[in-house]
N, C-alpha and C positions, 0 to 999 in steps of 0.2 A: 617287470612293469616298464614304460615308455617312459613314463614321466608320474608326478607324484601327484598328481591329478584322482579324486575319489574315484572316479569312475572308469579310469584308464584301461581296468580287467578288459572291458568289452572293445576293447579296438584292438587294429590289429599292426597301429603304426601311430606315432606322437603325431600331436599337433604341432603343425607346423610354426614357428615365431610367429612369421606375417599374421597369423588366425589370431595366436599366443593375444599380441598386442591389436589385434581390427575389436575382437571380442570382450579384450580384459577391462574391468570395469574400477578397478583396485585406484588408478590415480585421481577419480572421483567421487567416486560412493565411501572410501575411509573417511569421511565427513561424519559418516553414521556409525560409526564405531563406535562412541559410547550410547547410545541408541542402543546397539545389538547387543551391546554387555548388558544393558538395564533387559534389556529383551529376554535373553539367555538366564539373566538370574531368576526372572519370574519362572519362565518356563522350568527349571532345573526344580525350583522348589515345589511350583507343582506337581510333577513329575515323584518327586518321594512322597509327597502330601497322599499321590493320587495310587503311592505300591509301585510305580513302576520303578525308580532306581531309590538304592538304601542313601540310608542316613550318610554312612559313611562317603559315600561319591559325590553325596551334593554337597559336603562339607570340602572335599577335594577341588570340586566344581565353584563354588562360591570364593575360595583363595584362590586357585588359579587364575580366573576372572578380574578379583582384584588386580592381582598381578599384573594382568594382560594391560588394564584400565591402566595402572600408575607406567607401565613401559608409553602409551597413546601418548598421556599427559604431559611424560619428559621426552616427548618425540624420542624414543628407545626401538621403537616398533619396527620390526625387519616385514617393510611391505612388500609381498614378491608378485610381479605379474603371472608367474607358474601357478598362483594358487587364483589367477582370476578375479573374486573381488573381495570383499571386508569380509563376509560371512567367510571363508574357508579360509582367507590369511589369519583372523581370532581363532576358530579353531584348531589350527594346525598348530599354531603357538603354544595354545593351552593344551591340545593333546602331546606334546613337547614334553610340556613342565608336568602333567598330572598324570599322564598315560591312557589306560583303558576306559578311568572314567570323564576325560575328556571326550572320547569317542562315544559314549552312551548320550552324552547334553540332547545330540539331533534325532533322541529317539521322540517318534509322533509328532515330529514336524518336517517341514522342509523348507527349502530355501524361496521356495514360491509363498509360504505364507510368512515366514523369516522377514522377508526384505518389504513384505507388502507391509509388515508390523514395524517393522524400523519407520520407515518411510512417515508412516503418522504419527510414530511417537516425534520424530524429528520437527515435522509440522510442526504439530501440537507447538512445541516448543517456542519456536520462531514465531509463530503468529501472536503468542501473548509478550512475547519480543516487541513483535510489529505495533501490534495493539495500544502497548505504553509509548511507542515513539510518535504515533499518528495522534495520542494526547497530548504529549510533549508540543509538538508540534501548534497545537490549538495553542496551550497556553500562552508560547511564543505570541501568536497571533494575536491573543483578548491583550497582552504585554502590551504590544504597539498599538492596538485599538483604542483601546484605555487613556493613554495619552493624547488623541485625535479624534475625541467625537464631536470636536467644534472646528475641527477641520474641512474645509469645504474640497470639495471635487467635483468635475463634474463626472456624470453618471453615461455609460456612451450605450447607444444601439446602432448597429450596422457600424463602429467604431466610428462614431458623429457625436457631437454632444446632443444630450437628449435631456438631462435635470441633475438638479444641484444634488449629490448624496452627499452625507458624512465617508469619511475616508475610513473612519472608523467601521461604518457599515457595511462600504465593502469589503473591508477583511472581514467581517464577520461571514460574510456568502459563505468563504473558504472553512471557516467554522462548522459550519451547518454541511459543508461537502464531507470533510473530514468525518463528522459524527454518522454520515451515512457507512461511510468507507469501516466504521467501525465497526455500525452496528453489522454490515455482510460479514466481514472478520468474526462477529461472535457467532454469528448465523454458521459459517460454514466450518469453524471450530466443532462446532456441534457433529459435521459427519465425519470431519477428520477424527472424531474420538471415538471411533467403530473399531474394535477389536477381529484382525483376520486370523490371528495366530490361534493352529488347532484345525485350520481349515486344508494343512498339509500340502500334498502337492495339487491336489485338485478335488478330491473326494471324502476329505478327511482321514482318519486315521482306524486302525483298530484297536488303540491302546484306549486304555481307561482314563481319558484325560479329563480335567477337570477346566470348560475353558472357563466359567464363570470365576472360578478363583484366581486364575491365570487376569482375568480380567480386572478386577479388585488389586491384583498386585500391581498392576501398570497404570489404574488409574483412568481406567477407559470405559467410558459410561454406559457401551451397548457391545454387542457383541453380532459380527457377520453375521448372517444366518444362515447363509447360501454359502457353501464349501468355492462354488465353482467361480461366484462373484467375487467372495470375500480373496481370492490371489489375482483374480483380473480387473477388479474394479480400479482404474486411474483416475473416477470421476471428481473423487477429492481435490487432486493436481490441478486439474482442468480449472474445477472452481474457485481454487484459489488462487491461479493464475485470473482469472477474470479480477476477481477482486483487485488484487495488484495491479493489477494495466489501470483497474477504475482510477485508482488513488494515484498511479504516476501519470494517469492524464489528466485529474484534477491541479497537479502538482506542475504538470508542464502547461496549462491553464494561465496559472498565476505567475508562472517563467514567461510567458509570452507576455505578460504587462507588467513585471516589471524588466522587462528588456527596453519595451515603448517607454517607461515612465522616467528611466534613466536618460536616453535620448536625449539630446540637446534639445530637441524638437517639442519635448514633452517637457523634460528636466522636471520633473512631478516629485523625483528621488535621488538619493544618494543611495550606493550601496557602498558599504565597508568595505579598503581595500583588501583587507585578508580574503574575500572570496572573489578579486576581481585580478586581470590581467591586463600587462600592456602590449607594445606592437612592435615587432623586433627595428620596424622602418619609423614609424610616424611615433615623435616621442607625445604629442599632446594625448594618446588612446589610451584609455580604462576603459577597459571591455569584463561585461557579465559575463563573465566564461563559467560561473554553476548554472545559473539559470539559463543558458543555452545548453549545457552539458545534460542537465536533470530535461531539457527537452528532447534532446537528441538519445539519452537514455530509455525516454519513454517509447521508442520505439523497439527498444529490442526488448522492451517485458512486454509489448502487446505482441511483439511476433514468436515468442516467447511461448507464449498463449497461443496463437496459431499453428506453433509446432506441436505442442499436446493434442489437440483435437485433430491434428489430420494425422498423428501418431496412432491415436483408438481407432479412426474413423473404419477401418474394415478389418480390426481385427476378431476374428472367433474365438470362442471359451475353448480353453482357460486361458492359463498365461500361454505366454510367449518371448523369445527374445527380444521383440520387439520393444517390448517394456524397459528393458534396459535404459533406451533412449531417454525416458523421463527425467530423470535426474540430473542432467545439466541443465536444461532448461528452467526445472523447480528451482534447482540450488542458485542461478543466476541473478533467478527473479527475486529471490529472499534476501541474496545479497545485496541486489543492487537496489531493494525499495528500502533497505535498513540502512542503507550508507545514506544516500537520497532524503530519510525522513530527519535523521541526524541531524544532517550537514545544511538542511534548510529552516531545522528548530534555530540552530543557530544565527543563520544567516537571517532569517527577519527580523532578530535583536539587533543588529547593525544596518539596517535602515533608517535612514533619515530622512523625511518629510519636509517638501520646500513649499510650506502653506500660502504660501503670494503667488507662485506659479500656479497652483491648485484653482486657486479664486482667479485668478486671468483669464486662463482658459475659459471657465464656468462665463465669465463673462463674455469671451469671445464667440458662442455658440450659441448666444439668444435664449441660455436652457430655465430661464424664467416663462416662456411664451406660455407652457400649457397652465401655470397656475393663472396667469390674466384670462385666457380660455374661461378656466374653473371660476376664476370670479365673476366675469360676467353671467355665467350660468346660473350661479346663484341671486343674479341678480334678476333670474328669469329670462334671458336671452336662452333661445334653444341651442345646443352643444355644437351643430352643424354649423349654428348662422356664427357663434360666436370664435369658430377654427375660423372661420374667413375674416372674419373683424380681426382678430388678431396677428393671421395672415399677411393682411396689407399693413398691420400696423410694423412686424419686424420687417416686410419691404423696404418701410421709411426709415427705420433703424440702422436697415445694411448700409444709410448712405453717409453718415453720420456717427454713431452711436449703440452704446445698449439702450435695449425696451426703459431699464430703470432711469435712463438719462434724458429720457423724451419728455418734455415738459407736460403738466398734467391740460393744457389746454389745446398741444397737440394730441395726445391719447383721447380725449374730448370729441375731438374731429370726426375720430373711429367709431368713436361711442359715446354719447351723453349720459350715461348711465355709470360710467368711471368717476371714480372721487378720489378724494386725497390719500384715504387709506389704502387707495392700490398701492402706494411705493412700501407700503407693508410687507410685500408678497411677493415684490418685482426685486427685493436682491436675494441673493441664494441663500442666506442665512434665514431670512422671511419664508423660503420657498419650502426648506427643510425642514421649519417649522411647523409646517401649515400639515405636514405625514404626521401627523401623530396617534398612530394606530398601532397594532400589533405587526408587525415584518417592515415599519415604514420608517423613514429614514430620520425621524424627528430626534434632536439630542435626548429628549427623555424615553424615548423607545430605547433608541440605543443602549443608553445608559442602562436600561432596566434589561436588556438582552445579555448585554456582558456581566452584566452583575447574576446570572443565572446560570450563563455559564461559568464564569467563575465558582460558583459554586458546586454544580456539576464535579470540576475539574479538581478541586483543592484547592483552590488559590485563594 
């Protein structure tokens, strides 16, 4: 033999290093190594369950396994790129320690349904990982909301001020994004938990396999059904890379305002300096370096995500090597949306709200106009005539003042139909009041929205 490669019989000359190491998958995929032991043990027991190997081998098989698991866990593990990836370096190990019936584990399977069955159990895993960080993450948010729902902001479009919100409200958007991001997370858990193993290398098997009990033992709620799909299907990967990109571009979202809000320009916030840096030159700079980072990050889980889909885009059934490629991109994007959900649960607990900058702004942007609008409406003026009445009336304002500081027998001028109760409605505290409906920015909406989620959440 050439080298100690399974399959080495049929050549007629080793592989060369260069291929050894372009093709070896071993310094990325042992991520799933205990994956492939939790894999291997269901499979070994059905396997005797099912007559194909005795009691005695899968007694062999289930200690030597252990074994393999506790060398993984004290990093003991001799990982060799000759044996190429996780599936041949565990069994080489275990056929080491156990002998002949380490060699029987991979009867009725193969490494093409093998890795496609790690692969989801691994998901699986991560994503109720992901799942409790992306709640975490909310609570953080209802945290700081909680304390500011009588906090004023203004509200921007086209980043203009456009109406007075609660500060509170706007973290809540990020609430209601999060709760989307999760419910896809449970949505595509659901096909990450399709059982491939049994489906072999392409055609299934001729042994008498049992996959539904094979499935019960792993905890996988459906089972392939198509041998040819169930080793080439990546569509799982694909979708939950989409998912991810969603949440790290919701996440770089809200990185992009509070980069503005910190601003001198804005000064809307403080951020704590445990997630900020300075300037090796200019000693006065505290720079958002997470919240640039988690934006800067968002771009390699969405390309991330582009590397999976033009990876499938023209491959033929069944597998192929090409599949290999999957896995760094999956394992990157897990990683770096679980560091990312962390490292920002924490970081909006050290934010600090500069409630008088908040209300200056609001004030510097006229974003009272459209409730003056709305009241004269109600006072029967039609919506059109009354955009223009109030129109000329912030023209008079830009020269001077805000709407609320226009004396009410200038506002009079504009319209004889204004009274004393407009300055009700004309400061932003009045204006946020006046929403008081379901999704609208009034302190009692608020208040009743976090108080739901809160409960939701546990809090």
């Amino acid at each position: 033999m050439h080298d100690n490669k399974k399959w080495s019989g049929r050549f007629s000359e080793p592989v060369s290093e260069l291929v050894k190491k372009y093709t070896g998958s071993i310094d990325f995929d042992k991520k799933l190594a205990k994956v492939d032991i939790e894999g291997s043990l269901a499979h070994a027991q059905m396997l005797q369950e099912s007559g194909v190997i005795s009691e005695e081998d899968l007694k062999s098989i289930q200690e030597g396994l252990n074994e393999v698991l506790e060398m993984i866990n004290s990093e003991d593990m001799p990982w060799s790129l000759d044996l190429e990836d996780v599936h041949m370096n565990v069994e080489k190990v275990l056929t080491d320690k156990i002998g002949d019936a380490g060699k029987r584990l991979h009867t009725g399977r193969s490494r093409n349904d093998q890795v496609a069955t790690d692969i989801r159990l691994w998901l699986r895993g991560e994503i109720d990982i992901i799942s409790e960080c992306v709640r975490n993450l909310q609570r953080s948010l209802l945290t700081l909301a909680e304390k500011n729902i009588n906090t004023v902001m203004p509200g921007f479009t086209h980043l203009q001020v456009a109406q007075p919100v609660s500060f509170a409200h706007h973290l809540l958007a990020y609430v209601e994004m999060l709760a989307r991001d999760d419910e896809r997370l449970q949505d595509c858990r659901k096909r990450v938990n399709s059982m491939p193993l049994g489906a072999a290398a392409l055609a299934g098997t001729t042994f008498p396999i049992d996959r539904k009990r094979t499935a019960e033992l792993l905890g996988f709620e459906r089972i392939c059904e198509n041998s040819l799909d169930a080793v080439s299907d990546r569509d799982f990967t694909i979708e939950f890379s989409s998912v991810a990109s969603l949440i790290m571009i919701h996440l770089s979202r809200l990185s992009e305002e509070l980069i503005l809000w910190m601003s001198p320009r804005f000064a809307f916030i403080d951020i704590a300096d445990r997630f900020c840096t300075g300037s090796s030159i200019m000693p006065q700079k505290k720079n958002p370096d997470v919240p640039e980072l988690v934006r800067g990050k968002t771009g390699r889980v969405v390309g991330n995500l582009m590397a999976l889909v033009v990876l499938m885009k023209a491959q033929p059934l069944a597998y192929n090597k090409d599949n290999q490629e999957d896995k760094e991109p999956l394992f990157d994007s897990v990683d770096t949306l679980i560091d990312t959900l962390m490292i920002y649960a924490d970081m909006i607990l050290g934010i600090t709200p500069k409630p008088e900058n908040m209300r200056s702004a609001v004030l510097q942007g006229y974003a009272t106009a459209t409730d003056l609008a709305d009241y004269l409406v109600k006072k029967g003026v039609p919506f059109r005539d009354s955009h223009e009445i109030v129109a000329r009336a912030v023209k008079r304002a830009e020269e001077e003042c805000d709407l609320s500081d226009l004396s009410l027998s200038v506002l009079q001028d504009f319209s004889p139909l204004i009274e004393e109760d407009v300055y009700q409605i004309l400061t932003p505290e009045g204006s946020m009041s006046q929403r008081n409906h379901i999704g609208g920015t009034a302190p009692k909406q608020v208040s009743a929205q976090i108080r739901k989620w809160q409960q939701k959440l546990g809090l």
